[in-house]
C-alpha positions in Angstrom: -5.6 -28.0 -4.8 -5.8 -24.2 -4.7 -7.7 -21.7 -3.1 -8.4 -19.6 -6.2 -11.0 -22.2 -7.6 -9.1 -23.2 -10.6 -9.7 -26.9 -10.8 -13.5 -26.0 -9.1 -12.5 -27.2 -5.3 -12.3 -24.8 -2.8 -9.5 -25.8 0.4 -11.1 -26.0 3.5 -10.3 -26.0 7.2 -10.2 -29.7 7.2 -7.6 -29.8 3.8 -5.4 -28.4 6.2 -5.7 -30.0 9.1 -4.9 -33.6 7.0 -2.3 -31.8 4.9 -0.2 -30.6 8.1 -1.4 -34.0 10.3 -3.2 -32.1 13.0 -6.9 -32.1 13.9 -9.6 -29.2 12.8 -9.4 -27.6 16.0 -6.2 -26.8 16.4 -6.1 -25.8 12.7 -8.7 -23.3 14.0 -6.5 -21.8 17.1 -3.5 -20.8 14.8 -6.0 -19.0 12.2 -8.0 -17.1 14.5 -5.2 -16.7 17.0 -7.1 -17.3 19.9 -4.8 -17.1 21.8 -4.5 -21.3 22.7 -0.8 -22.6 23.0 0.0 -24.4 20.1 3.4 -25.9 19.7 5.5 -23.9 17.7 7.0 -26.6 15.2 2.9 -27.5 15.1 2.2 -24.1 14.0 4.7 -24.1 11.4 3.6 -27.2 9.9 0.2 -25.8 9.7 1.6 -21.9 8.0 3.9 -24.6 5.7 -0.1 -26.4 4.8 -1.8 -23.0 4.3 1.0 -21.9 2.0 1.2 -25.0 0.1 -2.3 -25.2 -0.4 -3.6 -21.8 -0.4 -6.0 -22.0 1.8 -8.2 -18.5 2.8 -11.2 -18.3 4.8 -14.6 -19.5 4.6 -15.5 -15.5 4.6 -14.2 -15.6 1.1 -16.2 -18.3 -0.5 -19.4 -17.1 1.0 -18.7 -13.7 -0.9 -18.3 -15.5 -3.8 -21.4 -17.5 -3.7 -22.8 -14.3 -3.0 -21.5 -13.1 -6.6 -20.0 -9.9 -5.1 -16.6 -10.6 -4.3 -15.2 -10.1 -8.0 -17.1 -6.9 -8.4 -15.9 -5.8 -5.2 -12.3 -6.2 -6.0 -12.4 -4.1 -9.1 -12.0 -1.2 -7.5 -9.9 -2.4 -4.2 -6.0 -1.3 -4.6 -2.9 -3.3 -2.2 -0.3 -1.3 -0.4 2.7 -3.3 0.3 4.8 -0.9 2.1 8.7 -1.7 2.9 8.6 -1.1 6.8 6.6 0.6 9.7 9.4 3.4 9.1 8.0 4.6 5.6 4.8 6.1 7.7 7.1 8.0 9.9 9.0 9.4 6.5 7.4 12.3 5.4 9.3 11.7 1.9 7.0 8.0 1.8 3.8 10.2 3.0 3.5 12.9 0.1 3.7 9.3 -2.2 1.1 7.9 -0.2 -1.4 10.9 -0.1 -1.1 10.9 -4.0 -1.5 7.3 -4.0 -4.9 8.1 -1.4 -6.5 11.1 -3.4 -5.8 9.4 -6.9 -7.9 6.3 -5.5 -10.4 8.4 -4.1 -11.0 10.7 -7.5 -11.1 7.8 -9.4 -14.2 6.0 -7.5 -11.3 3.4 -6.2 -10.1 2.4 -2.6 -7.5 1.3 -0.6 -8.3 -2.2 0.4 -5.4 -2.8 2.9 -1.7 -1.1 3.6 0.8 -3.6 4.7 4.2 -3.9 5.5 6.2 -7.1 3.5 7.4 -8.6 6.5 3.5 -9.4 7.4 3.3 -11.3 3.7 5.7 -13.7 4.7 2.7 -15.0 7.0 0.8 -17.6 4.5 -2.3 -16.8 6.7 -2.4 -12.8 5.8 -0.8 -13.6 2.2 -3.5 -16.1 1.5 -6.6 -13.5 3.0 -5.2 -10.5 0.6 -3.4 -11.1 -2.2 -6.0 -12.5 -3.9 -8.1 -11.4 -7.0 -11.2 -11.8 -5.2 -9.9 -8.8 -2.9 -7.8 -6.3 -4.9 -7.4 -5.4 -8.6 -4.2 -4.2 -8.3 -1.0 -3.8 -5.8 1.3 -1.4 -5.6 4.8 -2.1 -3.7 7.0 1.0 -2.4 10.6 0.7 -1.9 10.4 -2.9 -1.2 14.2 -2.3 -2.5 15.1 -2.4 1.1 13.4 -5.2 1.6 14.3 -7.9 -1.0 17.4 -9.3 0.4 16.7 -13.3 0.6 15.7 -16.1 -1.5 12.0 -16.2 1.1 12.0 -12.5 0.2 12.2 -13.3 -3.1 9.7 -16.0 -3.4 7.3 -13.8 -1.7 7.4 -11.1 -5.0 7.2 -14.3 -7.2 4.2 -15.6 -5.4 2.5 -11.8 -6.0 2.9 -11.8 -9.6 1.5 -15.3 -9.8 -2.1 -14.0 -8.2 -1.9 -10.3 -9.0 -1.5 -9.1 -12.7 -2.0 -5.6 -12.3 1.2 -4.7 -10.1 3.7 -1.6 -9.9 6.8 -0.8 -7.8 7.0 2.9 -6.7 10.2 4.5 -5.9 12.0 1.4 -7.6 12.1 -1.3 -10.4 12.2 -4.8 -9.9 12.8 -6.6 -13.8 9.8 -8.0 -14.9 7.5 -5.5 -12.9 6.0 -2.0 -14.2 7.4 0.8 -12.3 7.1 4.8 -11.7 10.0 6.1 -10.3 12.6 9.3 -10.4 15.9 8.7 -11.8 18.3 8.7 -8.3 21.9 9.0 -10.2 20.9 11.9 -12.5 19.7 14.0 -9.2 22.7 13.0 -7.4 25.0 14.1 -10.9 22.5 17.4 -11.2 22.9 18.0 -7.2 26.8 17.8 -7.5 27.6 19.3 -10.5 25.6 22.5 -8.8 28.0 22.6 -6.0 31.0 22.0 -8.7 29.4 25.2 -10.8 29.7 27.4 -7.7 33.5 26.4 -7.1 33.1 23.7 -4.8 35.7 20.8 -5.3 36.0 19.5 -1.5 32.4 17.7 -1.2 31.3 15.2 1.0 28.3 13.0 0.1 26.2 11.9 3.1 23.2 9.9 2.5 22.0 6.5 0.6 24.2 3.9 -0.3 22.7 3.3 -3.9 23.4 5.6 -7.2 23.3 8.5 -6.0 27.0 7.3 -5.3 27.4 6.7 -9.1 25.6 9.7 -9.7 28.0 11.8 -7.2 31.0 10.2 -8.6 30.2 10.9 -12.5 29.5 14.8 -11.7 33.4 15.0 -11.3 34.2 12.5 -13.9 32.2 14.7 -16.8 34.9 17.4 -15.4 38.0 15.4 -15.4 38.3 16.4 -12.2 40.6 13.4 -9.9 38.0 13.5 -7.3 35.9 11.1 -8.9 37.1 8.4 -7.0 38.3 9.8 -4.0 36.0 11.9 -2.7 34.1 11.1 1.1 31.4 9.3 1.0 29.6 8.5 4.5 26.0 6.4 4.8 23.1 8.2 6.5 19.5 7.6 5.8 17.4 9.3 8.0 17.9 12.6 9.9 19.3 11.0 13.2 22.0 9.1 11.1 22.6 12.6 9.0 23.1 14.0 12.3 25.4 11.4 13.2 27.6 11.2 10.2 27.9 14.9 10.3 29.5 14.9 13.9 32.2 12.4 12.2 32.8 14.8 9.6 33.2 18.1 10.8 34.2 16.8 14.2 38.0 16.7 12.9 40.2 19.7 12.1 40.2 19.4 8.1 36.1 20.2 7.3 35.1 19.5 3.4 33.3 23.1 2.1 30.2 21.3 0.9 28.0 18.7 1.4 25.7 17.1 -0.9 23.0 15.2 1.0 21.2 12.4 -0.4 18.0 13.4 1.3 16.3 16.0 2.4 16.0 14.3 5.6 19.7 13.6 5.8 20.1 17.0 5.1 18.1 18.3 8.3 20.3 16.6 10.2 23.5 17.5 8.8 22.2 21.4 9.4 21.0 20.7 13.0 24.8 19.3 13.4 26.4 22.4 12.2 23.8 25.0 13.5 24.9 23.8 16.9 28.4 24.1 16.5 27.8 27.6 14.7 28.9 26.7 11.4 27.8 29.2 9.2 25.6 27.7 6.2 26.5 28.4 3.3 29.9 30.7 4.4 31.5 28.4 5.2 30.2 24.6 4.3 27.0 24.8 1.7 24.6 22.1 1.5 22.2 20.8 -1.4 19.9 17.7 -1.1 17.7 16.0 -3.1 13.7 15.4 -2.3 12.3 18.6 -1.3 9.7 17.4 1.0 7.7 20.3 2.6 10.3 21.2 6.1 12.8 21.6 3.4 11.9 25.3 2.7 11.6 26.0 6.2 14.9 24.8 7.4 17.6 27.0 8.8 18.4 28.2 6.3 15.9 26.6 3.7 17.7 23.8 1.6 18.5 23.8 -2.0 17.1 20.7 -3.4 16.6 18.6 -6.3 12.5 18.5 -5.9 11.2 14.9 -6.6 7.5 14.6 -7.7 6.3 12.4 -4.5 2.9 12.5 -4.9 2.7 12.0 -8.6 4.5 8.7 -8.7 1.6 7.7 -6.2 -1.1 9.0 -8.4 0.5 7.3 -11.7 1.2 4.3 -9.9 -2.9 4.2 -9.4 -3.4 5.4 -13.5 -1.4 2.2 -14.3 -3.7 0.1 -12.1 -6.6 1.4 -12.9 -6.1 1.3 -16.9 -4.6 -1.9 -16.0 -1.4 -0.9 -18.0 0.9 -1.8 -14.9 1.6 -5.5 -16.3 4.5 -7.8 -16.4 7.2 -8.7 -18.2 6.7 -7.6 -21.9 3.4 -6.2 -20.9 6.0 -4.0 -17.9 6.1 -0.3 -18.1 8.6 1.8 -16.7 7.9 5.4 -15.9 10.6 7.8 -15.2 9.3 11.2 -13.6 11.6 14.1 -14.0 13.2 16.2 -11.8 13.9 19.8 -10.9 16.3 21.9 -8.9 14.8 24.8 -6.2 17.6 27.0 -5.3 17.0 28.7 -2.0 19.8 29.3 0.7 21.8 26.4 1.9 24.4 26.8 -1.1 
């Protein structure tokens, strides 16, 4: 028995309450969260009922005896967002202003922006992944999210209600994407600093392919770095900070650094500006991103300039032509990039 109406019966309150072996009431308390004690291995059984069954709340079948839901949802777009962290990333916010301002000019809306951790609660799953509420959802970076078989089942369980679905900022087989391609910035980045003369680099940033990427701009020189060359995780400017302390702390400092990220890159340069480490006399820097600080840094960063708020506005395209399907139906968009020289290197 499922909530979507395909064998015409509609799960109720009471479907639930037998299914998990509790009464209506309580059933009641862990959806509305009112705040009543209910056990926890009580609760559970009930989530475990609500998933099993797809159960959503009466709200929804009155819309759709109403006749309005459906219409409603055709122009209502999902935002499945990796963490509370993307909304402090201004890298995540130009893709989410494009993602915004395409909806808008298009006569479409944002029904809900969540982060995947709150999916994995059958209760909010069941109330908006749902064709009745959205046409389309669109998951960014959820990369650093899928790490578990639960994780997993909770992307399987979207494409089964959702057709109309595309990852930003990352592919997931079987899924339509829009995304920039990460190894050929990071080859593009290094083989800049390898132009200028630059042989002792340091990458600091992401631990994906922009390692590959690093690597393989010394490997198209048959240069012997390839494979030895530093390479130190940071992901944020805190952690840039951080890694560049380890780095330059010791008495043999590399003479560039490429940065995986604009934001890595920002710390890295707050690092060495305290220490008065003259950029780019005597360590140069490039990154990849260019979000908006980038050109205002000290001094403003070279960059490999990623177009943020396009993959947010063709992620909406896809939706709303409904060309963001799955499997065969998938589409993969690669957006290219471009390199802004200015004065870190």
């Amino acid at each position: 028995m499922k909530a979507d109406g395909s064998n015409g019966t509609r799960v109720t309150q009471d479907d639930v309450a037998r299914h998990a072996g509790v009464t209506r009431s309580i059933v009641s308390y862990v959806l509305n969260d009112t705040g009543r004690s209910v056990a926890p291995e009580t609760r559970a059984r009930i989530l475990q009922a609500i998933d099993e069954l797809g159960y959503r709340p009466n709200k929804f079948a009155q819309g759709l005896m109403r006749g309005k839901s459906d219409s409603i949802a055709t122009r209502q777009i999902g935002i499945v967002l990796n963490s509370a962290d993307v909304l402090l990333r201004p890298y995540y916010a130009e893709i989410i202003a494009g993602i915004h301002a395409a909806a808008h000019e298009n006569g479409h809306h944002i029904r809900f922006i969540r982060f995947f951790n709150d999916l994995k609660n059958p209760i909010i799953f069941n109330e908006l992944i749902h064709r009745e509420e959205i046409c389309g959802l669109i998951l960014v970076s959820l990369d650093q999210s899928i790490s578990t078989d639960e994780d997993r089942r909770v992307i399987l369980n979207m494409r089964e209600r959702i057709p109309n679905i595309v990852c930003v900022e990352w592919q997931s087989e079987g899924l339509s994407s829009v995304t920039f391609d990460r190894q050929e910035a990071a080859r593009a980045a290094t083989a800049h600093l390898l132009d200028l003369g630059y042989r002792d680099i340091v990458y600091i940033g992401e631990s994906d392919n922009r390692i590959t990427g690093f690597r393989q701009a010394y490997r198209d020189r048959g240069l012997r770095e390839a494979e030895t060359a530093l390479v130190v995780a940071a992901n944020d400017m805190r952690s840039g900070f951080e890694a560049a302390s380890g780095v330059f702390g010791g008495t043999k400092k590399p003479r560039a650094v490429f940065a995986g990220s604009d934001e890595v890159a920002i710390g890295i340069l707050r690092y060495l500006n305290k220490n008065g480490i003259p950029i780019p006399d005597e360590v140069a820097i490039i990154s990849i991103d260019n979000i908006e600080m980038a050109e205002f840094t000290n001094p403003p960063l070279t960059t490999i300039n990623v177009q943020k708020a396009a993959m947010g506005r063709r992620a909406v395209e896809m939706i709303i032509r409904k060309s963001g399907g799955q499997n065969s139906d998938a589409v993969n968009l690669t957006l290219p990039t471009s390199m802004l020289f200015r004065e870190s290197c």
